[in-house]
C-alpha positions as a printed Julia matrix, in Angstrom:
185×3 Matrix{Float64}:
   3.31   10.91   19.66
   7.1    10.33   20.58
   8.19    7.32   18.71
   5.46    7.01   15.95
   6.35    3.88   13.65
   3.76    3.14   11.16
   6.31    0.72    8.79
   4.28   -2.57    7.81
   0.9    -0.97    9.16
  -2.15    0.34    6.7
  -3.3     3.64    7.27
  -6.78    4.25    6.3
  -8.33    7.58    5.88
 -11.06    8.75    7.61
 -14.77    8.55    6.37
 -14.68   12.56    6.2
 -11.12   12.74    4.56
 -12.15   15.42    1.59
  -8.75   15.13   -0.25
  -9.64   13.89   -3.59
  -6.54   11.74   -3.82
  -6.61   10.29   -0.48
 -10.26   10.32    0.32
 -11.33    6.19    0.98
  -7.76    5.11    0.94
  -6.17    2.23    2.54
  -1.99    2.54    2.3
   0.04    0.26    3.06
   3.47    2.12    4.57
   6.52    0.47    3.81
   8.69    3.1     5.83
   8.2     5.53    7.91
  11.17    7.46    9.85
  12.25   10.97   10.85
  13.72   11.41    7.25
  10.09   10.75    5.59
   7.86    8.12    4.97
   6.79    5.91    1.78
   3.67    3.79    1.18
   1.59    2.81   -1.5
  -2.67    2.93   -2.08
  -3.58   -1.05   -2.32
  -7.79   -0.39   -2.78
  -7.86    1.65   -5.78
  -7.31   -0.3    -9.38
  -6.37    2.0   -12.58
  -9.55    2.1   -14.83
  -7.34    0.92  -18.19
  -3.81   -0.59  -17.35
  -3.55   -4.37  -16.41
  -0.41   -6.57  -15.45
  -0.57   -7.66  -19.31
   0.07   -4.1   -20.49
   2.92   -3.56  -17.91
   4.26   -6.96  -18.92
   4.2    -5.67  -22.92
   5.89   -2.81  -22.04
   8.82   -4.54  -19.95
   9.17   -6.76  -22.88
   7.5    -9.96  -21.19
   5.07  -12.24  -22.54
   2.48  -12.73  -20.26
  -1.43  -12.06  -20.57
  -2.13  -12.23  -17.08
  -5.23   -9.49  -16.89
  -4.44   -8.88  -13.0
  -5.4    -5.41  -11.87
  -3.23   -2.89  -11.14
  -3.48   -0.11   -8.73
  -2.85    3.75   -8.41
  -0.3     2.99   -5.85
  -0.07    6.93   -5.38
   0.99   10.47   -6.7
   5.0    10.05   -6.34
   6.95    7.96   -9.13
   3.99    7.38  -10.95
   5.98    5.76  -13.99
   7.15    3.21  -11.54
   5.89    0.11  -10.7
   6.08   -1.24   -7.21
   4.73   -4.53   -6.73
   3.49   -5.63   -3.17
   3.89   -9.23   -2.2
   3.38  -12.13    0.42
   7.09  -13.12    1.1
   6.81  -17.08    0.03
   8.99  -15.44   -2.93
  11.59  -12.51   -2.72
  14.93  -11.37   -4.48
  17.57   -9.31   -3.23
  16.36   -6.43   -4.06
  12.91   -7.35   -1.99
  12.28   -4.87    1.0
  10.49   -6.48    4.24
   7.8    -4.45    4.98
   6.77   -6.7     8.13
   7.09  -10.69    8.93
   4.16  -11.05    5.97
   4.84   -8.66    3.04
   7.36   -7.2     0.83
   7.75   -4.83   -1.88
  10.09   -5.47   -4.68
  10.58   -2.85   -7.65
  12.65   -4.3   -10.09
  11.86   -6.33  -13.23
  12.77  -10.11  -11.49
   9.67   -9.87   -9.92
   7.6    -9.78  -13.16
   9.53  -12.63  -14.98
   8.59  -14.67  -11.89
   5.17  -13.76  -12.16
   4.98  -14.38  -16.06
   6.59  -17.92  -15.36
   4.09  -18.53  -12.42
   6.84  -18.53  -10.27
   6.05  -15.46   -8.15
   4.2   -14.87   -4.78
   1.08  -16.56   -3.97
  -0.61  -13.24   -3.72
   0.44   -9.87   -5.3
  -0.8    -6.16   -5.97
   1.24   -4.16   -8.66
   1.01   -0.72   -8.19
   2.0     2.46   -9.91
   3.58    5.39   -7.91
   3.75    5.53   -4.16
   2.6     7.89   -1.83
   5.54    9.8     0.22
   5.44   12.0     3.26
   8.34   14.56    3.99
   9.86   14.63    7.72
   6.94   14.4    10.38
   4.26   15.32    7.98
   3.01   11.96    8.34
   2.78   12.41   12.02
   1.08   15.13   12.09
  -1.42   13.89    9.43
  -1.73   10.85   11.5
  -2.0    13.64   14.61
  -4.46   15.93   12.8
  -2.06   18.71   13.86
  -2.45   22.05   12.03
  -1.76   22.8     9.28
  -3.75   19.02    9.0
  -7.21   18.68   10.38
  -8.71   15.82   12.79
 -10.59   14.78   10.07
  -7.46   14.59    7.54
  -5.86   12.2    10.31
  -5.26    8.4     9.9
  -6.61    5.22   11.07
  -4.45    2.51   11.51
  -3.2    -1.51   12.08
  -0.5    -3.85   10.92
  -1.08   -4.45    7.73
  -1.87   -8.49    7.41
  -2.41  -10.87    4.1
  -6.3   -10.11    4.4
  -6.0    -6.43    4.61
  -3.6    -6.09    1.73
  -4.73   -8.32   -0.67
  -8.1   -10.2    -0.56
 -10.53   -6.87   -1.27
 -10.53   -3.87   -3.37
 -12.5    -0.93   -3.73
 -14.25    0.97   -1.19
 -15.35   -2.46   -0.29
 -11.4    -2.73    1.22
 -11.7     0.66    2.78
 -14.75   -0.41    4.83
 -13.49   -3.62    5.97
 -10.05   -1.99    6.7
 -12.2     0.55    8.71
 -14.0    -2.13   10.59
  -9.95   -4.61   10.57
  -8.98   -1.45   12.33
 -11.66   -1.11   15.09
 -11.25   -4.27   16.07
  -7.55   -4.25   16.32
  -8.0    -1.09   18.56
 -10.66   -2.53   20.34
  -8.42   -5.85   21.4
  -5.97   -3.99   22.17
  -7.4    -2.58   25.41
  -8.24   -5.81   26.58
């Protein structure tokens, strides 16, 4: 596929995906380019870390209990936090018209003030693709299998941030369908 671009879409594995990291995963990809790609998992929440501990840490007073995620296997000390864009700083990257990600510590002073974004996901680590291995992922070109591949749509409000779980993997499945399927109309 000449001319790929999956910035500001999800990708969402496929039901069969058998990587252990990847396997039910809906990403939302903040760049992707001939140089390599970025994105981070929005569906699967850490088991012991909140917003509260990451605020502790930063040196923030804030008990906000929000749930953060395993944003991927990259930078896994960092935290990236995902955001609707009715707040941003100048060190916020546009993902698409709806969402941005901003990584530095303005973002969590906003949100311990309640002056942040209406909606947020703070994540921890990012995935990241070298050149074209995210096309051929997406491709299921060897050494990838069809079954390793990628679905895909933009990413919206609802697909980002109002589910979690496998319960946002299956809706992104069936979000992604139905973007393909109005598509050919």
């Amino acid at each position: 596929m000449s001319g790929l671009d999956l910035t500001g879409q999800i990708i969402v594995s496929k039901p069969k995906n058998g990587d252990p990291y990847f396997s039910n995963s809906v990403i939302v990809v903040g760049k992707h380019g001939p140089g390599g790609s970025w994105g981070m998992i929005v569906n699967k929440p850490t088991q012991k870390i909140t917003l509260s501990v990451i605020m502790r840490q930063t040196g923030i007073l804030c008990r906000r209990e929000d749930k953060v995620y395993v944003g991927g296997p990259v930078d896994t000390h960092r935290v990236y936090v995902l955001h609707t864009l009715d707040w941003s700083a100048p060190t916020t990257m546009e993902i698409n018209k709806e969402i941005g990600v901003t990584t530095d510590i303005s973002i969590l002073a906003a949100i311990a003030g309640n002056e942040g974004p209406a909606l947020f996901r703070t994540c921890l680590g990012m995935c990241q693709w070298g050149p074209k291995q995210l096309d051929g992922e997406y491709k299921g070109e060897a050494p990838w299998k069809p079954y390793d591949s990628w679905l895909s749509a933009p990413a919206s409000v609802e697909s980002v941030f109002h589910l979690t779980g496998d319960e946002q993997w299956e809706q992104s499945i069936d979000y992604v369908a139905k973007t393909q399927v109005s598509s050919w109309f």
